[in-house]
MIDOSE-1310 file (N, C-alpha, C; in nm, 2 decimals, decimal comma, always signed):
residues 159
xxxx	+0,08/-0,12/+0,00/+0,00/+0,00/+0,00/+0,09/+0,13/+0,00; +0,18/+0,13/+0,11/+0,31/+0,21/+0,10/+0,37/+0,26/-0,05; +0,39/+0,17/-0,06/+0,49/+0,15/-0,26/+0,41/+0,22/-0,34; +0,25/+0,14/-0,31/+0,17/+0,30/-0,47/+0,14/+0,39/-0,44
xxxx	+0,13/+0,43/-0,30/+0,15/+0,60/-0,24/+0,27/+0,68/-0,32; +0,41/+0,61/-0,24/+0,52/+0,63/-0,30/+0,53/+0,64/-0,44; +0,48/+0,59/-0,52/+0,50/+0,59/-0,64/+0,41/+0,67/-0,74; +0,32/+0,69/-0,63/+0,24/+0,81/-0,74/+0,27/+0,95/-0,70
xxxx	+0,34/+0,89/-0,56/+0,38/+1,03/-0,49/+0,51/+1,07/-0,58; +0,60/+1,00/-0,64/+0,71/+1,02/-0,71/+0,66/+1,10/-0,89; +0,59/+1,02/-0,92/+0,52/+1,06/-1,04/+0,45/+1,22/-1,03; +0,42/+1,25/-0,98/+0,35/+1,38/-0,86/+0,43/+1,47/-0,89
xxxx	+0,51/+1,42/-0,82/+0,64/+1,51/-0,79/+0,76/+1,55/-0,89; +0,75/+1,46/-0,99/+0,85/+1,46/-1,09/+0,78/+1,53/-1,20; +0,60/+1,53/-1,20/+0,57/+1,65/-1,32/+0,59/+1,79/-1,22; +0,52/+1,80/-1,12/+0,59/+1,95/-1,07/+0,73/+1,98/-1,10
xxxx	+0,84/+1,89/-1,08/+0,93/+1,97/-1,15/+0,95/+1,92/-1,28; +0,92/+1,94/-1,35/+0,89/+1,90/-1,48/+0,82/+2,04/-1,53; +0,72/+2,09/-1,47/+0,70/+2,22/-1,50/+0,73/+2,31/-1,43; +0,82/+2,36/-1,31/+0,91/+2,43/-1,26/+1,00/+2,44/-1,37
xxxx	+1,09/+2,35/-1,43/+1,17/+2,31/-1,51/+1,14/+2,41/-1,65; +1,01/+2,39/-1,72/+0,97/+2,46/-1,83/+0,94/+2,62/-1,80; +0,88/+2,63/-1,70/+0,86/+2,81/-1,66/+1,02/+2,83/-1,62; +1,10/+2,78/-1,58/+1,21/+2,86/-1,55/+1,32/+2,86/-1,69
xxxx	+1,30/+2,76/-1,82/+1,33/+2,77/-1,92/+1,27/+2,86/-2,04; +1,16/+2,92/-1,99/+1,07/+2,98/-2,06/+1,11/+3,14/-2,01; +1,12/+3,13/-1,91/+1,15/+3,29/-1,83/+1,30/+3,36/-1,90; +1,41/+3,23/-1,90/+1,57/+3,24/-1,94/+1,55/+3,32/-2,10
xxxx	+1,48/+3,19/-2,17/+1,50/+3,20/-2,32/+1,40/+3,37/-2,34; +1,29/+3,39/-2,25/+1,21/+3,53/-2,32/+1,33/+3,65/-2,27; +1,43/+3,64/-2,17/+1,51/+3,73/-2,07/+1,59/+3,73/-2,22; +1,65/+3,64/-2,29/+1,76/+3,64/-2,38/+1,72/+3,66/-2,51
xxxx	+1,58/+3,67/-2,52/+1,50/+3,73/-2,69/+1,49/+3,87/-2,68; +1,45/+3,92/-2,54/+1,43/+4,06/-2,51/+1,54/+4,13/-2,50; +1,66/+4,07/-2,46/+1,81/+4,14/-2,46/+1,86/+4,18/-2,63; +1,80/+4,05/-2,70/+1,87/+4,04/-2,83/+1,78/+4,14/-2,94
xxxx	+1,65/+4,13/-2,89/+1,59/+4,22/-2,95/+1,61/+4,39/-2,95; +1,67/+4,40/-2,82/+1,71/+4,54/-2,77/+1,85/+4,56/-2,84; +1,90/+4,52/-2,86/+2,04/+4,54/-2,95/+2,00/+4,57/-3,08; +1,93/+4,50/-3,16/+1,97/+4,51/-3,31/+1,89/+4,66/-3,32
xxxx	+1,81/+4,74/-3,27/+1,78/+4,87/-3,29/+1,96/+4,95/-3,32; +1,97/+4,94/-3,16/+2,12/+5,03/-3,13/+2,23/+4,99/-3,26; +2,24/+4,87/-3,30/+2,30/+4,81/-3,41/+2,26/+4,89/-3,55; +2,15/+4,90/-3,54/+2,09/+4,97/-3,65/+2,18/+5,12/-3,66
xxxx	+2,15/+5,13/-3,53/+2,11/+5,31/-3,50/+2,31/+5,34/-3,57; +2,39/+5,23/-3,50/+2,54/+5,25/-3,50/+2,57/+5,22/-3,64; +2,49/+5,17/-3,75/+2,51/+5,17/-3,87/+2,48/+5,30/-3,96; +2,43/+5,36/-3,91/+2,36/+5,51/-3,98/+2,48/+5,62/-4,00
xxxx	+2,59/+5,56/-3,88/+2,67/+5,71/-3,86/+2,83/+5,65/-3,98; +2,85/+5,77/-4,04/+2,93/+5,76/-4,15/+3,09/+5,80/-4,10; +3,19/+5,78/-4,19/+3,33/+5,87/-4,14/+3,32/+5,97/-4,31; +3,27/+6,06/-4,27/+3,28/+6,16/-4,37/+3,33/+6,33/-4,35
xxxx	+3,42/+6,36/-4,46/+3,48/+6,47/-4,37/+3,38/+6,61/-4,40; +3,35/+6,68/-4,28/+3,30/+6,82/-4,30/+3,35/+6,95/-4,43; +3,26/+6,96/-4,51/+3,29/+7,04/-4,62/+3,26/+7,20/-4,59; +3,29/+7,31/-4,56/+3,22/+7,47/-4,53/+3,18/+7,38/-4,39
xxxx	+3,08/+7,56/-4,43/+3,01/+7,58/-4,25/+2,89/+7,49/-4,31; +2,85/+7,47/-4,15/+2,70/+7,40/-4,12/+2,61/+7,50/-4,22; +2,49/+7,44/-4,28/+2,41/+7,50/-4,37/+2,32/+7,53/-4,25; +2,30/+7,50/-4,15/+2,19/+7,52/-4,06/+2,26/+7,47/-3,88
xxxx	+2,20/+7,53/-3,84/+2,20/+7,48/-3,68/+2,13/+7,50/-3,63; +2,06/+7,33/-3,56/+1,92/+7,37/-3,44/+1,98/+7,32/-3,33; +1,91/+7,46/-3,24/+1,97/+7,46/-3,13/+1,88/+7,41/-3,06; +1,89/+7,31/-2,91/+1,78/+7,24/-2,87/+1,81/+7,30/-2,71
xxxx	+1,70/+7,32/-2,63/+1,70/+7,35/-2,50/+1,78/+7,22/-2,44; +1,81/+7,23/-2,30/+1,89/+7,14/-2,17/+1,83/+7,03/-2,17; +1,90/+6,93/-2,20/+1,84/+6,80/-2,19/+1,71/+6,77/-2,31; +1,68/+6,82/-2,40/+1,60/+6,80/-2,50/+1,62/+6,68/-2,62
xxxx	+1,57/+6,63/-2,67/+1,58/+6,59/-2,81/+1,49/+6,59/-2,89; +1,38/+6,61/-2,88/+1,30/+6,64/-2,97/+1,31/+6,80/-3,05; +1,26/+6,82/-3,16/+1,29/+6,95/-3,21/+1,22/+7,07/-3,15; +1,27/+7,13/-3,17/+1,23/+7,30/-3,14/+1,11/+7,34/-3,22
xxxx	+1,03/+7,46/-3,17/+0,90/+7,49/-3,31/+1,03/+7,56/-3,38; +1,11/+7,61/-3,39/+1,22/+7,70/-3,47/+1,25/+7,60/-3,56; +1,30/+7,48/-3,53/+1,30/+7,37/-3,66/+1,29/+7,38/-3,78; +1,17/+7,39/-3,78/+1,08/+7,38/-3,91/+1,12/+7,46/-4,03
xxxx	+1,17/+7,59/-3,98/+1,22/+7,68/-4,10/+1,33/+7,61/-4,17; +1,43/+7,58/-4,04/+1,58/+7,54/-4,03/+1,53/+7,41/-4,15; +1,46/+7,29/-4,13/+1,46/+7,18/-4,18/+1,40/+7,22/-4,33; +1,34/+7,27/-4,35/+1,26/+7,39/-4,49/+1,39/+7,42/-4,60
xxxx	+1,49/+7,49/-4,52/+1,60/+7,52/-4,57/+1,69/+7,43/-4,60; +1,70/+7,33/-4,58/+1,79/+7,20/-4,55/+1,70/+7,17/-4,70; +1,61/+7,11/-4,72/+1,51/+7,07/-4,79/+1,57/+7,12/-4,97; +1,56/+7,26/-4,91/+1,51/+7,33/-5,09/+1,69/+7,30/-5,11
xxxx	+1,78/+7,28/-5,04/+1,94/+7,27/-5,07/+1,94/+7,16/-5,14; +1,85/+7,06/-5,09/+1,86/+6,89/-5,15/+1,82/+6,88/-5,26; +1,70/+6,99/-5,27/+1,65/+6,99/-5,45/+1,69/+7,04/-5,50; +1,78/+7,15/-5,47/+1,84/+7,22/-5,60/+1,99/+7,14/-5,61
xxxx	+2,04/+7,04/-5,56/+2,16/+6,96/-5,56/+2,15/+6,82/-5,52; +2,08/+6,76/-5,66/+2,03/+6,61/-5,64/+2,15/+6,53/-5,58; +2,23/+6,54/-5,62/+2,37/+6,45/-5,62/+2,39/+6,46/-5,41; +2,36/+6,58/-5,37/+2,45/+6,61/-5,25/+2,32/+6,53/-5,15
xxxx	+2,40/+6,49/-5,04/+2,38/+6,46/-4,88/+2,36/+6,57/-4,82; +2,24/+6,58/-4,66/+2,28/+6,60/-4,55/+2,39/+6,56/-4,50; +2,44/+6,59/-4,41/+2,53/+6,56/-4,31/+2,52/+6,56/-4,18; +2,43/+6,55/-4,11/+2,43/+6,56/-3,95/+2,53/+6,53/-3,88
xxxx	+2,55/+6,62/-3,75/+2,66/+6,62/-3,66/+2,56/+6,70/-3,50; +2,56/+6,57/-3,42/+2,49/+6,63/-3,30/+2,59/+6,66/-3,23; +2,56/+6,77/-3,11/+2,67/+6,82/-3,01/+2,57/+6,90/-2,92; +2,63/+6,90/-2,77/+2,62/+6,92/-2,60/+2,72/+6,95/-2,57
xxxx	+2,62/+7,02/-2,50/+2,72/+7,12/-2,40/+2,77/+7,02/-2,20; +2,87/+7,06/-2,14/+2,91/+7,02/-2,04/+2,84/+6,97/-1,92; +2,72/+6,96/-1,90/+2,64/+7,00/-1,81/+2,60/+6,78/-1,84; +2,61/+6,73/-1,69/+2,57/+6,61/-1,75/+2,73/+6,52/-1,75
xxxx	+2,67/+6,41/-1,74/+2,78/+6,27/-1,77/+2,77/+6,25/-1,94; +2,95/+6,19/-1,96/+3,00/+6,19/-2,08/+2,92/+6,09/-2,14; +2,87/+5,97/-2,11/+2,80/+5,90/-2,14/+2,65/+5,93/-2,16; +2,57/+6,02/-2,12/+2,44/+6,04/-2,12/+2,43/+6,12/-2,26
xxxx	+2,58/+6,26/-2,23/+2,58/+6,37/-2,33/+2,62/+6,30/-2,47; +2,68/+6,19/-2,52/+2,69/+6,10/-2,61/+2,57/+6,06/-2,69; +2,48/+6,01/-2,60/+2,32/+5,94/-2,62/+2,26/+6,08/-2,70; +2,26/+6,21/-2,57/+2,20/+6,31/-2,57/+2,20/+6,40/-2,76
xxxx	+2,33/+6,37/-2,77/+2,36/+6,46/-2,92/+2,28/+6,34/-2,99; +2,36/+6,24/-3,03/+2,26/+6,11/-3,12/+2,15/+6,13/-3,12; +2,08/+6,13/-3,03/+1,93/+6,14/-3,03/+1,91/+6,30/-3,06; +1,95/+6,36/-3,08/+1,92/+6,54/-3,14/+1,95/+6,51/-3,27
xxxx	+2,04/+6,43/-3,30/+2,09/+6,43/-3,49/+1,96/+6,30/-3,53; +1,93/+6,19/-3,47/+1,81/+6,14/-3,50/+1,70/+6,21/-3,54; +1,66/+6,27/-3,46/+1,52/+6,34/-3,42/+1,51/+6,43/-3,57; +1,66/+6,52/-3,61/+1,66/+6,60/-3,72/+1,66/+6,50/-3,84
xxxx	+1,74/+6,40/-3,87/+1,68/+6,29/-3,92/+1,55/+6,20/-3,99; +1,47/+6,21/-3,87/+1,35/+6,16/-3,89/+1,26/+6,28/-3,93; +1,29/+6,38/-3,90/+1,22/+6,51/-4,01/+1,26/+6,56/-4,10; +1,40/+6,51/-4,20/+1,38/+6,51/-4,31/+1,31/+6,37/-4,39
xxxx	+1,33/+6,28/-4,28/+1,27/+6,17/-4,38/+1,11/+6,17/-4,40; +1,08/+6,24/-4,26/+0,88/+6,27/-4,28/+0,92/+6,38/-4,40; +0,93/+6,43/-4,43/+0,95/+6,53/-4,53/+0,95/+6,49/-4,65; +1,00/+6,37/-4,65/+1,03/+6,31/-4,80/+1,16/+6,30/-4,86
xxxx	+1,27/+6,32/-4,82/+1,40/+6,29/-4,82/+1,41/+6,16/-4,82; +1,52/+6,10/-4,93/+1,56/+5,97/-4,92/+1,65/+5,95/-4,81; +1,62/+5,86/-4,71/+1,71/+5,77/-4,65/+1,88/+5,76/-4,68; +1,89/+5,79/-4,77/+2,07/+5,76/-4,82/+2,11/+5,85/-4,88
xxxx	+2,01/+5,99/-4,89/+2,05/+6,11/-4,90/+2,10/+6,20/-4,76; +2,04/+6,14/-4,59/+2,08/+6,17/-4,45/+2,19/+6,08/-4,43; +2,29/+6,15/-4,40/+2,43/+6,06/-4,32/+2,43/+6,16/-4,17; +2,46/+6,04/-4,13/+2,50/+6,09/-3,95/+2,66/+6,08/-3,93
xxxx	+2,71/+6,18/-3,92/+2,86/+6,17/-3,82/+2,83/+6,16/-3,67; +2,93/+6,10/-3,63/+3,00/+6,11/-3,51/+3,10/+6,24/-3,49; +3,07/+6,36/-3,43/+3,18/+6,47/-3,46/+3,31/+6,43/-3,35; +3,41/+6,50/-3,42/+3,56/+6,41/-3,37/+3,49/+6,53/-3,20
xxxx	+3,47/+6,60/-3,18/+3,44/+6,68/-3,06/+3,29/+6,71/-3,02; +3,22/+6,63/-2,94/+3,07/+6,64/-2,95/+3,04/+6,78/-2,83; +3,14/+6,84/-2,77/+3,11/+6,98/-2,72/+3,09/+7,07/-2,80; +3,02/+7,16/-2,77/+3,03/+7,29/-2,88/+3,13/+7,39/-2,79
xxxx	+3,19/+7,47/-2,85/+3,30/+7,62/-2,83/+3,19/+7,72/-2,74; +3,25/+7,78/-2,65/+3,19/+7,85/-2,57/+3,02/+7,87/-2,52; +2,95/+7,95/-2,53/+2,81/+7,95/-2,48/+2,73/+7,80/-2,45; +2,69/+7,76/-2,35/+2,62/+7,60/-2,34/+2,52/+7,60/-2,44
xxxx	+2,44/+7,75/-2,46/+2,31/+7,72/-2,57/+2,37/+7,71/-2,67; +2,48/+7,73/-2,72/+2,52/+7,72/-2,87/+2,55/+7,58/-2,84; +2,64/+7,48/-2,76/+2,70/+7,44/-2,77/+2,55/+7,26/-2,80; +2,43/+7,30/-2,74/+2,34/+7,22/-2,77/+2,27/+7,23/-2,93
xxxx	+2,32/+7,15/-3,00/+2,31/+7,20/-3,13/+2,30/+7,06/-3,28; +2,26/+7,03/-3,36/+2,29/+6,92/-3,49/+2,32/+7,07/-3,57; +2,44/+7,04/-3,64/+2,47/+7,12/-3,74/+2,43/+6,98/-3,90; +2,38/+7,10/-3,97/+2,36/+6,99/-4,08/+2,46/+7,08/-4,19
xxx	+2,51/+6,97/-4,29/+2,59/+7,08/-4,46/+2,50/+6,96/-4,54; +2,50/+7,06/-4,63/+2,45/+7,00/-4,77/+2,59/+6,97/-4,83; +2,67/+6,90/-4,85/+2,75/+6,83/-4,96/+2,74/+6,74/-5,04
C-alpha cells in the first residue's frame, strides 16, 4: 500500500518539476529574446553614422534646449532650408553632426547629441527625403565652443 503511495507520490512530484523546469526555461529563453531584441535597434542606430569629412560651415543649426531631443517649433524653417538645398543639388547629402554642452555625464551627453541628430533625421525623412541622401557623423568633438546654448546644437551641410 506504501509503494503505490510512493510511487504516485514520485510521479506527482517529478511533473511538478517537470514544469518548474519549463517556466524557469521559458522565463531564461524570453530574458535572452528581449536582450537580443534590444540590441539590433542600437546596431541599426550604429550603422547610420558615416566617417565623412565636414565640407564649409554648417548650412543650418538647431539649437535644442537642456536635456532635450526632440525639435524645437524654430526647426521647421531650419529643416525647410535643408530641404530646398537637397532639391536644387540632387547628387548632395545632408550631413548631420549632434553636439552638447558640459552639463551632465560623458555617457548620457553622447546618447543626448545622437538622439538630437536622429530626431533631425526623422524630419527630413517625414519630409520626403531619401534615407541615403541623410548621413549621420559622429563629430571628432561632440562639445560645442563657448556659450552652453550654442553648444546644444545638430549642425547639418548639404554636400
Amino acid at each position: 500500500m506504501f509503494d503505490q503511495e510512493d510511487s504516485e507520490l514520485n510521479v506527482v512530484m517529478g511533473v511538478v518539476f517537470g514544469i518548474i523546469a519549463l517556466v524557469i526555461a521559458f522565463v531564461i529563453g524570453l530574458g535572452v529574446y528581449q536582450l537580443r531584441g534590444a540590441q539590433t535597434p542600437v546596431a541599426q542606430v550604429e550603422d547610420m553614422f558615416v566617417e565623412v569629412a565636414e565640407v564649409g560651415e554648417p548650412l543650418v543649426k538647431i539649437h535644442f534646449d537642456l536635456g532635450e531631443t526632440a525639435l524645437p517649433p524654430t526647426a521647421a524653417a531650419q529643416i525647410e532650408t535643408v530641404i530646398a538645398a537637397l532639391a536644387a543639388a540632387p547628387e548632395a547629402h545632408a550631413l548631420l553632426s549632434g553636439y552638447h554642452d558640459e552639463t551632465g555625464g560623458a555617457a548620457i551627453n553622447a546618447e543626448v547629441a545622437k538622439n538630437r541628430a536622429l530626431s533631425v533625421r526623422e524630419a527630413l525623412l517625414a519630409a520626403g527625403v531619401s534615407a541615403k541622401r541623410v548621413l549621420m557623423r559622429r563629430p571628432a568633438v561632440t562639445l560645442g565652443e563657448g556659450d552652453a546654448a550654442e553648444a546644444r546644437r545638430v549642425e547639418v551641410r548639404v554636400q
